[in-house]
TIVOLUM-181756 format. One record per residue (C-alpha): residue in one letter; x, y, z. Coordinates in steps of 0.2 Angstrom, whole numbers. Layout:
! TIVOLUM-181756
[rolo 'a'; [X; Y; Z]],
...
! end
This chain:
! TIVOLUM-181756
[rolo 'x'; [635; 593; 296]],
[rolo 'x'; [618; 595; 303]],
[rolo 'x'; [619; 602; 324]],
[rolo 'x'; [609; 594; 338]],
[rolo 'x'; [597; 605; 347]],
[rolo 'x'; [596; 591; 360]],
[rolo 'x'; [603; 597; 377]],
[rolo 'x'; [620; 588; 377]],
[rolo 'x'; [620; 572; 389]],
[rolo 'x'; [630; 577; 401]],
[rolo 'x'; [618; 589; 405]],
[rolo 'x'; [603; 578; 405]],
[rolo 'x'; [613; 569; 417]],
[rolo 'x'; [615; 584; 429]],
[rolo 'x'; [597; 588; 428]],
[rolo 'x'; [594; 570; 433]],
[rolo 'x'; [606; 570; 448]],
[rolo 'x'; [600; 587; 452]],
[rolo 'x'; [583; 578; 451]],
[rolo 'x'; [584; 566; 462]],
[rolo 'x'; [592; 577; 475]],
[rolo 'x'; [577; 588; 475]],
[rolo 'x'; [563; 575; 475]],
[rolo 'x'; [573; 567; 491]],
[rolo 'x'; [570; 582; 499]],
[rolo 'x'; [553; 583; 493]],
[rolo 'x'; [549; 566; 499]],
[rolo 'x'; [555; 569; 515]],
[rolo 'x'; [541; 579; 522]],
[rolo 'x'; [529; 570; 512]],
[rolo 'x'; [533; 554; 521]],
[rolo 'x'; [532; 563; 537]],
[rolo 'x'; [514; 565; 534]],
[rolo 'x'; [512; 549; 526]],
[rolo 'x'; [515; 543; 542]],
[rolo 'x'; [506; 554; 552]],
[rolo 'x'; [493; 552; 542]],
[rolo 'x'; [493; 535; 545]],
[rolo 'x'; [495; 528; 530]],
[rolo 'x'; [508; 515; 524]],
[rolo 'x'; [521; 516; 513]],
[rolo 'x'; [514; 503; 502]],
[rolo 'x'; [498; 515; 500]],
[rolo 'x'; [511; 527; 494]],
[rolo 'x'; [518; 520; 480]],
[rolo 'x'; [499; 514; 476]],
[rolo 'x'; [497; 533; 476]],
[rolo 'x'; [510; 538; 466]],
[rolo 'x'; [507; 527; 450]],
[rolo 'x'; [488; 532; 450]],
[rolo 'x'; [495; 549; 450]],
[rolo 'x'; [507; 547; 437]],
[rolo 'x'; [495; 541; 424]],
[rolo 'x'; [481; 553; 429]],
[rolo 'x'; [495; 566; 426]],
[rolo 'x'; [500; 558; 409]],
[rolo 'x'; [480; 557; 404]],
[rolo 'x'; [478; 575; 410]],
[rolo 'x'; [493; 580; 397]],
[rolo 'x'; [486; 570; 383]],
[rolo 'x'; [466; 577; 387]],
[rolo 'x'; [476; 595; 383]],
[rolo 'x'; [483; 591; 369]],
[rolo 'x'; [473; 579; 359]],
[rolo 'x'; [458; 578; 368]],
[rolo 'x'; [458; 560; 371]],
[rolo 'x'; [468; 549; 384]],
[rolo 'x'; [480; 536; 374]],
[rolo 'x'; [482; 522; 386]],
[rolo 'x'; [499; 515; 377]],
[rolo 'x'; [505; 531; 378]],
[rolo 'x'; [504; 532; 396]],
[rolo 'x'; [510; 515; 397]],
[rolo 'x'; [524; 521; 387]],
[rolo 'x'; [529; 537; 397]],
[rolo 'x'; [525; 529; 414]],
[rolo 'x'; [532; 508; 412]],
[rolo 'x'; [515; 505; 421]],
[rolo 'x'; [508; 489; 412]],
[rolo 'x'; [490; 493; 402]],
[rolo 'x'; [480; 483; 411]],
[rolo 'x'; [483; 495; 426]],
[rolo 'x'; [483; 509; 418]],
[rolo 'x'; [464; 505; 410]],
[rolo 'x'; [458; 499; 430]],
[rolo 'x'; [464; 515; 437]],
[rolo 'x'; [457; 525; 427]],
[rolo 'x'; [440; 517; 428]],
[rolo 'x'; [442; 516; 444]],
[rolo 'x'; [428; 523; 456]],
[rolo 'x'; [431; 532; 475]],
[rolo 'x'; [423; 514; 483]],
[rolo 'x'; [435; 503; 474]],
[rolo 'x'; [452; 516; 480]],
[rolo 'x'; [444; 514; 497]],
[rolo 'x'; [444; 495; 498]],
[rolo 'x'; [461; 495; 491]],
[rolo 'x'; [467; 503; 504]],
[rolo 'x'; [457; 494; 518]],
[rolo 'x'; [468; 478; 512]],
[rolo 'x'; [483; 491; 513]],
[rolo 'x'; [481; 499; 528]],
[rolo 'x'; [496; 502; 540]],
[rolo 'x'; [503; 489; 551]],
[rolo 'x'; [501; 498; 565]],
[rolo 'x'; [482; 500; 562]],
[rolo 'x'; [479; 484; 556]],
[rolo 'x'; [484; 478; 572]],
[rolo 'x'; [473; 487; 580]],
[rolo 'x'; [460; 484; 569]],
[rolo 'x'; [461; 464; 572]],
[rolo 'x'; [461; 468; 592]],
[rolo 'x'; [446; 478; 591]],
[rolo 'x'; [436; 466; 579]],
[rolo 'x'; [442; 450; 584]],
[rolo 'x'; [432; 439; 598]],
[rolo 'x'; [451; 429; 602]],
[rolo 'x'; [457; 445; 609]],
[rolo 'x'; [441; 452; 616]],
[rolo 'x'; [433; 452; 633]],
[rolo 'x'; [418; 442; 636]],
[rolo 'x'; [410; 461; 635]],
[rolo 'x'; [418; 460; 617]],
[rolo 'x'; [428; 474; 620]],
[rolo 'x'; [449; 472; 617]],
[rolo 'x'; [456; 464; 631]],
[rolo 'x'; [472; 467; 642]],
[rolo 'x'; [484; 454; 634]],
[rolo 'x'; [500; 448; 642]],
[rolo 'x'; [517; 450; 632]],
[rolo 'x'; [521; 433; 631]],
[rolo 'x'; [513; 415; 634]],
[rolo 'x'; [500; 403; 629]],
[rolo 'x'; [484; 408; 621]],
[rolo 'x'; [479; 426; 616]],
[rolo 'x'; [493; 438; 618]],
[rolo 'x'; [500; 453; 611]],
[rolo 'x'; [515; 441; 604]],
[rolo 'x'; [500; 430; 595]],
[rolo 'x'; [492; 444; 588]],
[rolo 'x'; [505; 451; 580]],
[rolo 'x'; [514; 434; 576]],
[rolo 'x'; [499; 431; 566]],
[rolo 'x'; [494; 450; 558]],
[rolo 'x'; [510; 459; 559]],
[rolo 'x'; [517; 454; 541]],
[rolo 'x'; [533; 450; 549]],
[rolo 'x'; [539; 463; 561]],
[rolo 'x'; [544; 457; 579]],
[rolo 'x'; [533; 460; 594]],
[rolo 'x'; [542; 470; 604]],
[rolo 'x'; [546; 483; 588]],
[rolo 'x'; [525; 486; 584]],
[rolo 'x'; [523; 487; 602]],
[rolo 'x'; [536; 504; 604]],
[rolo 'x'; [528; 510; 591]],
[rolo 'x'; [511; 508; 597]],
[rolo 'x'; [516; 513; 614]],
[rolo 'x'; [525; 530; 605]],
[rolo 'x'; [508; 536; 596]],
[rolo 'x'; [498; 533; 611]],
[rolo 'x'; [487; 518; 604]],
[rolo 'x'; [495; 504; 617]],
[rolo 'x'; [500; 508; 635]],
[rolo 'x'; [510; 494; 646]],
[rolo 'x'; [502; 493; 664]],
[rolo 'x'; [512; 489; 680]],
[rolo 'x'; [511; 473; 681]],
[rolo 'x'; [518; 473; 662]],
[rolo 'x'; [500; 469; 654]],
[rolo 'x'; [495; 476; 637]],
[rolo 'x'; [483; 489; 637]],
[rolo 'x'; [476; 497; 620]],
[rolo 'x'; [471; 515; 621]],
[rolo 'x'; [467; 519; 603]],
[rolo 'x'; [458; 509; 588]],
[rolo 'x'; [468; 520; 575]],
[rolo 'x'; [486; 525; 577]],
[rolo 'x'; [485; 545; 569]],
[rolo 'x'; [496; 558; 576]],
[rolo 'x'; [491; 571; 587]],
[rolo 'x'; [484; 588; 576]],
[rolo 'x'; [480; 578; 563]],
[rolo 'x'; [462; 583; 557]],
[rolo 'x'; [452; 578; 539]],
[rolo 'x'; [452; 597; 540]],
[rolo 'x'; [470; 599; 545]],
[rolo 'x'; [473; 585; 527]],
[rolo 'x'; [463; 595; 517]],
[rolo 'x'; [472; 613; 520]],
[rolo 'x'; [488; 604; 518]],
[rolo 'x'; [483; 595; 502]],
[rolo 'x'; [478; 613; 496]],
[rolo 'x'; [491; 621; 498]],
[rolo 'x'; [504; 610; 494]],
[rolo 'x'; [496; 608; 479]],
[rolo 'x'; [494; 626; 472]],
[rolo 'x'; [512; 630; 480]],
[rolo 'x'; [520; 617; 468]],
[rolo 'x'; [511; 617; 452]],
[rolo 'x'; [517; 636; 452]],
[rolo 'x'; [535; 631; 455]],
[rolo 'x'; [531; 620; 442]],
[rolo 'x'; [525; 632; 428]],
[rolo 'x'; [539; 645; 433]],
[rolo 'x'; [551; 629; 430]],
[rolo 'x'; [544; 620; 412]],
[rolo 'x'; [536; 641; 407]],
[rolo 'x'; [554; 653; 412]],
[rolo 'x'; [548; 666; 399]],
[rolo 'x'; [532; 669; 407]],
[rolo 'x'; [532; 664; 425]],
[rolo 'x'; [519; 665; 439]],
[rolo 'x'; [526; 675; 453]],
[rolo 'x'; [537; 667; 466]],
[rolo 'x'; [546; 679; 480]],
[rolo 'x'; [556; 673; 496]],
[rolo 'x'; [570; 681; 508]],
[rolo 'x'; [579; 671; 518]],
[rolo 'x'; [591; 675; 533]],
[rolo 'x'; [605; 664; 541]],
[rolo 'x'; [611; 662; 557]],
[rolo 'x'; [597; 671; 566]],
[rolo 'x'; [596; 674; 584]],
[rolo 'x'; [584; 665; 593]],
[rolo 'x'; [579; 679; 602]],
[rolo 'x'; [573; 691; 589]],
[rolo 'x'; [562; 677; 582]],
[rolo 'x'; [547; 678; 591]],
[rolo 'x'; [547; 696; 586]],
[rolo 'x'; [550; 693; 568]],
[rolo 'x'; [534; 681; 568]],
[rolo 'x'; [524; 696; 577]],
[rolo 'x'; [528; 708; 564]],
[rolo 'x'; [526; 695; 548]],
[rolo 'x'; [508; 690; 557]],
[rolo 'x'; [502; 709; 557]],
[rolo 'x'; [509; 717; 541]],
[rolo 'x'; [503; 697; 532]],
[rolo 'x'; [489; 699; 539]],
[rolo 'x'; [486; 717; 533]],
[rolo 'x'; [492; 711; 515]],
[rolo 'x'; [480; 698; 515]],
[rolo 'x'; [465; 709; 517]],
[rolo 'x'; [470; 721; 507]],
[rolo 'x'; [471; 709; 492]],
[rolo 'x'; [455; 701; 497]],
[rolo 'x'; [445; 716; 495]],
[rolo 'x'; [453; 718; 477]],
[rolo 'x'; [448; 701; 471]],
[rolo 'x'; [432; 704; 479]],
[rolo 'x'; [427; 720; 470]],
[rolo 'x'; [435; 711; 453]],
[rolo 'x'; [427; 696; 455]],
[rolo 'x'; [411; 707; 458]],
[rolo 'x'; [411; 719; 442]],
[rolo 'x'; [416; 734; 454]],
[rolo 'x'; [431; 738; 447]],
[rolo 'x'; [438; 754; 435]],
[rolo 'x'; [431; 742; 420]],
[rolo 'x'; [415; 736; 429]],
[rolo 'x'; [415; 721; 416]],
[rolo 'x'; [419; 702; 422]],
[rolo 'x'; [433; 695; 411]],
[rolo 'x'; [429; 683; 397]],
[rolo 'x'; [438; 669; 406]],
[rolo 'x'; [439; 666; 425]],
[rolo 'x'; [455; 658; 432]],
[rolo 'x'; [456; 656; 453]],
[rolo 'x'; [468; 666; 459]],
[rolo 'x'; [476; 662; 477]],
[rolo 'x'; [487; 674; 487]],
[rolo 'x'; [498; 663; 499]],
[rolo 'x'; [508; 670; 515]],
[rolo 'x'; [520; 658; 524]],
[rolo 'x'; [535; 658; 537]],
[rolo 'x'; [547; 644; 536]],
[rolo 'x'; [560; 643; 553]],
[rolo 'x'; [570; 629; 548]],
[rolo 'x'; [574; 618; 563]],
[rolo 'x'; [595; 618; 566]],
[rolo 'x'; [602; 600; 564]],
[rolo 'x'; [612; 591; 577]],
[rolo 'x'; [628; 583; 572]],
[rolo 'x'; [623; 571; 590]],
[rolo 'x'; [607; 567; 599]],
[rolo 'x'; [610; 572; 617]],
[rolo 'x'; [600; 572; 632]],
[rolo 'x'; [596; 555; 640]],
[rolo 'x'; [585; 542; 633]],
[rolo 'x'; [573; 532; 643]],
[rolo 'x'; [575; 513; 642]],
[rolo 'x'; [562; 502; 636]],
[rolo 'x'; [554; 489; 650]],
[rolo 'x'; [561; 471; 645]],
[rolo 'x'; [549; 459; 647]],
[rolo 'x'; [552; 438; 651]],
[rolo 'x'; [545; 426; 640]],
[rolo 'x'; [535; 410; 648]],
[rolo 'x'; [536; 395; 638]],
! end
C-alpha cells in the first residue's frame, strides 16, 4: 500500500485556522492605514486582487518565464477577463479607478468643493444648514453619500477635522480631503518600504526553514511604565551605533574596499532594520467621559 506524502488534513486544516488568525491580525493595522490613508475599503479589495495576480504572474515569470493567465485564473478564482485588464493596465487607468472609488468621506467633500449648488456666489463651499429646504449638508449627502445617514458622515467629518459645526449650528467645511494628521506621501512611502521588506523575510524564513534570512526579537512582559522611557533611550543610542556601524561595512563592500577588494558577481540589496515595538495595554472598559454629540431639529 503506497503512503501519502501529503500533510494529513487535519493539519491542512490547522494551518488554515492558524491562517486566518494570523492575517486578522495582519489586517488589522493595514486597515488602520487604509483608513488614514484615506482610502476606501472598496479600494482595498481592488488592491488585493491586483496584488494576487501580480503575485501569481511574478511566480510563473520565475518558473516558466511566461505569465499563464488560466493559471492565475485557476489559483486566484479571479475571472480572465480581469486578470488580462489588470495586467495591462497602465498607472492612468489605476488612478481613474480609484477617483470613481474614492472614500465617502472625500467624495463628499469633493462634491462640496466642485459643485456650484453648494457654493457661494465667490464659488467657494458654502456654510450649509443641517436640515431644510434647498442646499444643505442633509442634501448633499442624501444625494452622494451612498446610503449613509447624515448625521453619521457628519461625526466623521467633524472627527478628522474636514467639517466643523458653528454656533448657531451651521456646517462649515475646513478641509477638501479628509487624511489623518502625520500622514505624508513620504510618511506612505517609508511605510510601504518597510512593511514590505519586513514581511517578504518572514515570508522566506517561513516557505525556506532550511535556509532562512535572519530574524531576531526579545520580548518582555509586564514592563514598568517607568523604566520605558529609558529603555528607548538606550535602544536609540546603542541602534543607532549598530546602524552605522553596518553602514560603513556595506559601504566599503559595496565599494571594492574590502579584504577581497573584488565586487561579487551578483548584487542583492541588503537592508539592516532596527525597530521598538510598545504594545498599547488593552482595556476590558472604555472609561473617562464621553462628550455628547449636538442634536440638531429638523425644519420641514
Amino acid at each position: 500500500m503506497r503512503s501519502d506524502p501529503i500533510t494529513p488534513k487535519t493539519n491542512r486544516g490547522d494551518v488554515s485556522v492558524v491562517a486566518k488568525k494570523a492575517l486578522l491580525e495582519l489586517l488589522e493595522p493595514l486597515i488602520g492605514f487604509v483608513l488614514d490613508s484615506g482610502l476606501s475599503t472598496r479600494e482595498l479589495q481592488s488592491i488585493l486582487r491586483e496584488a494576487a495576480i501580480r503575485s501569481v504572474a511574478n511566480r510563473q515569470l520565475d518558473v516558466a518565464r511566461r505569465v499563464n493567465i488560466s493559471g492565475i485564473a485557476a489559483s486566484t478564482g479571479i475571472p480572465r477577463g480581469e486578470i488580462s485588464r489588470i495586467l495591462k493596465s497602465t498607472a492612468q487607468s489605476s488612478r481613474q479607478i480609484t477617483d470613481r472609488r474614492q472614500q465617502a468621506t472625500n467624495r463628499i467633500l469633493a462634491v462640496w468643493y466642485q459643485d456650484p449648488k453648494f457654493a457661494t456666489p465667490a464659488g467657494k463651499p458654502a456654510d450649509l444648514k443641517m436640515y431644510g429646504r434647498g442646499a444643505t449638508f442633509e442634501a448633499l449627502v442624501r444625494k452622494h453619500g451612498r446610503g449613509i445617514p447624515p448625521r453619521a458622515m457628519l461625526d466623521e467629518l467633524t472627527r478628522a477635522g474636514a467639517t466643523e459645526i458653528l454656533a448657531s449650528g451651521i456646517v462649515r467645511v475646513k478641509a477638501s480631503v479628509v487624511v489623518d494628521r502625520g500622514v505624508t506621501p513620504r510618511a506612505i512611502r517609508s511605510f510601504g518600504e518597510r512593511a514590505t521588506e519586513l514581511l517578504s523575510t518572514m515570508l522566506q524564513n517561513m516557505r525556506n526553514p532550511e535556509n532562512p534570512k535572519f530574524i531576531a526579537s526579545i520580548s518582555s512582559a509586564n514592563v514598568s511604565q517607568e523604566i520605558i522611557p529609558l529603555f528607548r533611550k538606550e535602544l536609540a543610542s546603542r541602534g543607532a551605533d549598530f546602524l552605522s556601524d553596518m553602514h560603513d561595512y556595506l559601504l566599503r563592500e559595496t565599494t571594492g574596499d574590502s579584504h577581497t577588494n573584488k565586487l561579487p558577481r551578483r548584487a542583492s540589496r541588503v537592508t539592516v532594520t532596527v525597530f521598538y515595538h510598545d504594545a498599547p495595554r488593552k482595556s476590558k472598559s472604555i472609561s473617562g467621559r464621553v462628550e455628547k454629540r449636538r442634536n440638531f431639529r429638523r425644519v420641514d
